[in-house]
C-alpha positions in Angstrom: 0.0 0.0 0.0 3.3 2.2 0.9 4.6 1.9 -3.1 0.9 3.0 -4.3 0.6 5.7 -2.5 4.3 6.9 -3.6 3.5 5.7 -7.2 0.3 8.6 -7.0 2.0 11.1 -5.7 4.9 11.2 -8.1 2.1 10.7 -11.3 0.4 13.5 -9.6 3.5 15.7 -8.9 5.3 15.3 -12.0 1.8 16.0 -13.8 1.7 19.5 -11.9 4.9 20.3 -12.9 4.1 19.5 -16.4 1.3 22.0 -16.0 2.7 25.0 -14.1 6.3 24.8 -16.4 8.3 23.4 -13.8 11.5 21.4 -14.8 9.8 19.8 -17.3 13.0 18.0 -18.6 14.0 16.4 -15.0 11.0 15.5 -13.8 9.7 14.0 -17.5 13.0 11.7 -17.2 12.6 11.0 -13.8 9.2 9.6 -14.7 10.0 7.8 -17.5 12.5 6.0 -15.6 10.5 5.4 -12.6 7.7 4.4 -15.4 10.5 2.3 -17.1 11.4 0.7 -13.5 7.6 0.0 -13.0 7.4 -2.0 -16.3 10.1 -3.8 -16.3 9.8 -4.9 -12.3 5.8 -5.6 -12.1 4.0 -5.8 -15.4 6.6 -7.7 -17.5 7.0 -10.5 -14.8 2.9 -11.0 -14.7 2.7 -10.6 -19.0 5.2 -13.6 -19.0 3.9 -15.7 -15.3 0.1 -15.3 -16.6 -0.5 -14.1 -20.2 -4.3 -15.3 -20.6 -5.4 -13.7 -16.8 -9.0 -11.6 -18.0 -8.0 -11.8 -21.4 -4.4 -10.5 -21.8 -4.7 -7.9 -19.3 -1.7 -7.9 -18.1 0.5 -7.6 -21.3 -2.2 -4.9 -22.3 -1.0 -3.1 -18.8 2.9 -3.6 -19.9 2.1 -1.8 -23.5 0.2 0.9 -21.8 3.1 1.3 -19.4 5.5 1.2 -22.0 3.6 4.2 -24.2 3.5 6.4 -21.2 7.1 5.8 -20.4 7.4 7.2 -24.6 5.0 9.6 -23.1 7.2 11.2 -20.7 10.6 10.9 -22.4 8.6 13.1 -25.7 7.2 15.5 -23.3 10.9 15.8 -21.6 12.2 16.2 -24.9 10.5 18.5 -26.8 10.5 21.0 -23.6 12.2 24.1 -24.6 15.5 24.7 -22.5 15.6 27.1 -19.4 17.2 30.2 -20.3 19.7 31.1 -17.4 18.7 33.7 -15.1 21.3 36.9 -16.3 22.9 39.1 -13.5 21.9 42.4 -13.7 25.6 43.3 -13.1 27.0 41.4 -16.5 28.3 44.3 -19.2 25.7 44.0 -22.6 27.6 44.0 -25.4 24.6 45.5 -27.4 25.0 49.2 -25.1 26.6 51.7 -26.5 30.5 52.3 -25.1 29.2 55.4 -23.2 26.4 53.7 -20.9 28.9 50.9 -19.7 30.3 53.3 -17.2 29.3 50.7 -14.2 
């Protein structure tokens, strides 16, 4: 019960950092490796130990896994890159000679 709960809260946490544009690119890889670990520990040993349980079920649940583990490597991909944050004290090379009297 311990593992669900920690299982929602990172689908729910990574999902509200998708949303509010929070470190998109970290937090999409950490998910699709903790997606990545979840496959390939739980759903791949039940598609092999009991392939014909309610009708494939269970190697349905690995390829739905495995599509949201895509999923989260596009999303973490595609982000756009964070633009440092510049120091207000850095010379522009665009001002004119005169104004860089700081």
């Amino acid at each position: 019960l311990f593992w669900t709960y920690v299982a929602g809260v990172a689908l729910v946490g990574s999902g509200l950092s998708f949303i509010i544009n929070f470190r998109v690119r970290w937090i999409g890889l950490l998910l699709a490796v903790t997606l990545f670990l979840w496959l390939v520990l739980l759903h791949v040993y039940y598609a092999v130990r009991f392939p014909y349980f309610q009708d494939g079920e269970n190697i349905i649940g690995s390829f739905e896994c495995l599509s949201f583990c895509g999923t989260a490597l596009l999303i973490a991909i595609l982000a756009p890159a964070r633009k440092p944050n510049r120091n207000i004290h850095e010379v522009d090379n665009k001002t004119p000679a005169a104004v860089q009297t700081a």
